[in-house]
N, C-alpha and C positions, 0 to 999 in steps of 0.2 A: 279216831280212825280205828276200824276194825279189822283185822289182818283173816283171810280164809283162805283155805284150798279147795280148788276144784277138780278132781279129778277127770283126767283127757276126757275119759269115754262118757263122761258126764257131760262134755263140753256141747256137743252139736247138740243135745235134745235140750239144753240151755237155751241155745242159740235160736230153735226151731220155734220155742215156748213163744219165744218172745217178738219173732216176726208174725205171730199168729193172732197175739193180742196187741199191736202196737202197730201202730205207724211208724213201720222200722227204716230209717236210711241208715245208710251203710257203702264201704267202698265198690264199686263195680267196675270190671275192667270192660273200658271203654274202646279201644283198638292196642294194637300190638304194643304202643307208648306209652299211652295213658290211663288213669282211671279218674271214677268220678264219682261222687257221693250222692247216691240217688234209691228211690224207693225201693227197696227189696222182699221178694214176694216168696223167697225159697232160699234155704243154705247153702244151696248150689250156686248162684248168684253175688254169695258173698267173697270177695278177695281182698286177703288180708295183706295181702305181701307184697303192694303198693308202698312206694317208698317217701312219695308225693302227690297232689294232686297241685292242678295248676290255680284254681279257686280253691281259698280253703272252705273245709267241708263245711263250719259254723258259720260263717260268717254269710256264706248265700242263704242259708237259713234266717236267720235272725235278724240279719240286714242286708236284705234283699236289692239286686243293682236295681233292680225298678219296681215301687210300691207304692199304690194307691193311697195315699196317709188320710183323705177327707174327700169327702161327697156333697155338694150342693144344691139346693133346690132355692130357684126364685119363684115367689108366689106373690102378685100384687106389689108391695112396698116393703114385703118383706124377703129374711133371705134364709133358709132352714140349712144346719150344716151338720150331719152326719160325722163323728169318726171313723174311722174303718181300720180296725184292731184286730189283727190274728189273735186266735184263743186253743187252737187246736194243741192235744197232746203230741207229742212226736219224740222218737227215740233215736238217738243219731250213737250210732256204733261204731268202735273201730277206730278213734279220733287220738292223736298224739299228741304226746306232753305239750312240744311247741305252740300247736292249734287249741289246748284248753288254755294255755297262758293263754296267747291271745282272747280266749271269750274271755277269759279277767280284768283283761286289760278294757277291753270294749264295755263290760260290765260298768266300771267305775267309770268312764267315757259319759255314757247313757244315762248316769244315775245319780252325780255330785252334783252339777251346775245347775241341771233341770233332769227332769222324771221324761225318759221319751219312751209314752204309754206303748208304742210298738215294738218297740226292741224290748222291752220289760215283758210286756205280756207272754211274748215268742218265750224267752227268756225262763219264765217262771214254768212253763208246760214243753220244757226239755228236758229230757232224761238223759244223760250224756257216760256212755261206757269206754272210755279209753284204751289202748294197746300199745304195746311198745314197738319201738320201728326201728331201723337201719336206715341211719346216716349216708345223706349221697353228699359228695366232693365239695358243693356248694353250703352244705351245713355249717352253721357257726353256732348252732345254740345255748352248747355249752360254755362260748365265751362270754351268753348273753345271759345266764344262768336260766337258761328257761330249758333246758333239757329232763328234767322233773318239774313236775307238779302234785301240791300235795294237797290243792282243792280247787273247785269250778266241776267235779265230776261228781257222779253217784258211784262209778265201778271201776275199777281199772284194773286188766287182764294183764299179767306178765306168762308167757310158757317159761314153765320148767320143763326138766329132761321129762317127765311123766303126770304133768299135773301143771296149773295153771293159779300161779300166786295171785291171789284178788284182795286189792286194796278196797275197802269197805267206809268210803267218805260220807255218806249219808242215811238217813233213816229207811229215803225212801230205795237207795240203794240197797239197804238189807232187808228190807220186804223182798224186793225181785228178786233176792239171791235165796231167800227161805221159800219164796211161792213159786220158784218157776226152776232153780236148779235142784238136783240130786245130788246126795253122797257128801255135802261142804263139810269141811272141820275145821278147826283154828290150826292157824298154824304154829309149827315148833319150830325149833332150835334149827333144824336143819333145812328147814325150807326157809327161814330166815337169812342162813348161812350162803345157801344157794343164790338165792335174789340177791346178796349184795352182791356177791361173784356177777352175779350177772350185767347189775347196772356200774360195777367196775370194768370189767371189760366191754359198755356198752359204750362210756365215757373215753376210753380209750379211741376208739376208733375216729372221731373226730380230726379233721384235718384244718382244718379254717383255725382260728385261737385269733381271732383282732383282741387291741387295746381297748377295748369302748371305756373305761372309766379313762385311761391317759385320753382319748378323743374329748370328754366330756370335760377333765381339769383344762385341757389347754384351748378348748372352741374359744373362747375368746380372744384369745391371744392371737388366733386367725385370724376370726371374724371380719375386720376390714379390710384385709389382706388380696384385693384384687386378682393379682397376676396368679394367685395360689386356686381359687376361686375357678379362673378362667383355664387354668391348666386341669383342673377336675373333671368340669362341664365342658372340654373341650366338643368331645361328640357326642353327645348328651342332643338327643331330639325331641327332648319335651313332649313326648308323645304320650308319657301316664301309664305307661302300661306297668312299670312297678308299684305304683297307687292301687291300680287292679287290680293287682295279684297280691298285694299286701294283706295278712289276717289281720292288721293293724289300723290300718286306714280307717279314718270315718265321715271324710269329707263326703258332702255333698251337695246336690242343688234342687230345687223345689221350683216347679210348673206348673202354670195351671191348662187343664184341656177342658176349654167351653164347648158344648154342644151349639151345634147352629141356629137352635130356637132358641139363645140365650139364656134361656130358665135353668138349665141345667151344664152340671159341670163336674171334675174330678180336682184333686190337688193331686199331685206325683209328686213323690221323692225319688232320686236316684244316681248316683257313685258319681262325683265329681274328682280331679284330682288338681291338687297344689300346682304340679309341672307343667299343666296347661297353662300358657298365655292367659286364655281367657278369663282365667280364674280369677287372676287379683282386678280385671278390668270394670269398673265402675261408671257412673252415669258421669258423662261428660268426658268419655275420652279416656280419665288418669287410669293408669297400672299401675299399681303399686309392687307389682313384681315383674318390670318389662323384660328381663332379661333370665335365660336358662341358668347364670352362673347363681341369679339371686335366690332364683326359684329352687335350685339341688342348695344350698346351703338353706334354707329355708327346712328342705328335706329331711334333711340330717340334722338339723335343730330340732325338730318336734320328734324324731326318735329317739335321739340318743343323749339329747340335754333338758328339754321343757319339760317332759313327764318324770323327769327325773325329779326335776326341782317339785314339781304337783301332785306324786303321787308314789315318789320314791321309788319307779321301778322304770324301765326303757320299754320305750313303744317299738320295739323293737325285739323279736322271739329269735332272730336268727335262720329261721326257715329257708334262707337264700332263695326265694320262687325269685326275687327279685334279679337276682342274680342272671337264673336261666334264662329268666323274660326279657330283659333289656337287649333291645336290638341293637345298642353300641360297644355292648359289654363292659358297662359300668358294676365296679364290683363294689355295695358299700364296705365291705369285708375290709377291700384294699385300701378305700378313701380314710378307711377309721385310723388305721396305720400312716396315712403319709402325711396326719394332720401331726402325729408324735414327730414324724421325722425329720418335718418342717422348721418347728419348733426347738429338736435337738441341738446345743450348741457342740 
């Protein structure tokens, strides 16, 4: 890791260089609530001061709610089958600690078990510049130690009172910072001194703090614990929409759409989630998850205990979108907690 400074007034013709030679996304405010991570064509367009988006920004990139994954042709007796692999460059800008864990986490996802040629490809032709952000009420990132990151990026912006502390992760990250910024220098003593102050006071503000490792030692000890289960998911509507707003998620499900001269035809992938019914429903009727209580413990298994045991880290960043999103106000925040309190003699 290569530590630099940028100074401010260096900062926008940085900025400008680089939506000029790239297929730049980046935050845009979207209406007076929202923003949303999409092409940007001018510095003026760019807003930084987004605190969340509802989609996180990588993940509709890289794995896309709907993608053409294979192409078919029928010819005689035989049947020809295309990939259909993104390969383009693209620079996605502006993206926070929490949302590059998550690409890490979806990294090793897409890349242990089997190689998934379209998330990798996406993957490999992403330039990723990170920025620091402000905690809203729903954040837990910090109990989830995902509020720093110290790779999945090429660049990562912190402001200082006069100048912009850039963490220097990659090779190809200091190419963009020698080719396309002004004025960089290493930094000293004091701009070192500054940045902790900073990410000390950044870490402060946090208000959420769950137990997830006490959640994680005692899940078992629930586990079959019904009435506890059913007092969770009481209003719990299985409708998925925390699945779709998770940078976590990677469930999904695969279609095929035939053309009506039968010779031709597409495969689709596209965002499935756990807390649908339909999900565990197989030929002949069985569900294997008929019930919402099986389905949110299921949930909270593969965040905060499976990937633990697989890959030593929680699938789980803390981001709260899930929070927001849930139409019943199911907080995992609170569930993490009352699995300790349960358990307390």
């Amino acid at each position: 890791m290569l530590y630099k400074i940028l100074p401010r007034d260096s900062y926008q013709s940085f900025v400008e260089n680089l939506i000029r030679n790239f297929d730049f996304i980046g935050p845009k405010r979207k209406d007076k609530a929202t923003h949303e991570f999409t092409k940007i064509t001018s510095f003026g367009e760019l807003d930084l001061s987004y605190k969340k988006t509802t989609i996180p920004p990588a993940k509709q990139i890289l794995f896309p709610s709907t993608e053409e994954i294979v192409e078919y042709r029928r010819e005689d007796n035989s049947i020809e089958f295309r990939p259909v692999v993104e390969h383009s460059l693209k620079l996605l800008f502006g993206v926070h600690s929490c949302d590059i864990n998550a690409i890490n986490f979806l990294d090793k996802v897409f890349s242990t078990d089997f190689s998934d040629d379209n998330y990798l490809s996406k993957r490999r032709n992403m330039v990723i510049i990170g920025t620091d952000c402000e905690p809203r009420e729903t954040c837990f990132c910090l109990a989830m130690g995902k509020e720093y990151v110290t790779a999945g990026f090429d660049l990562f912006l912190s402001e200082l009172t006069n100048r912009y502390f850039v963490r220097v992760a990659t090779s190809q990250g200091n190419k963009l910072i020698e080719k396309y910024a002004s004025g960089i220098s290493s930094a000293g003593e004091k701009d070192f001194k500054e940045y902790n102050e900073k990410i000390g006071d950044f870490r402060k503000k946090f208000k959420l703090s769950p137990d997830a490792k006490s959640f994680y030692d005692n899940f078992d000890l629930i586990y079959n614990d019904e009435e506890f289960w059913k007092k969770v998911a009481k209003n719990c509507f299985s409708c998925g929409s925390c699945c779709l707003v998770c940078p976590t998620c990677f469930c999904f499900n695969v279609r095929d759409e035939i053309e009506l001269n039968l010779k031709e035809g597409k495969r689709i992938r596209e965002w499935d989630s756990c807390m649908i019914p339909e999900y565990g429903l197989v030929a002949g009727g069985h569900n294997f998850r008929p019930t919402k209580e099986n389905r949110l413990k299921q949930r909270y298994q593969c965040k905060l205990k499976t990937f633990v045991d697989k890959f030593n880290t929680y699938a789980c960043v803390g981001c709260g979108r899930c929070i927001e999103t849930c139409l019943a106000n199911i907080s995992i925040a609170s569930d993490i907690d009352s699995v300790r309190k349960e358990v307390t003699v």
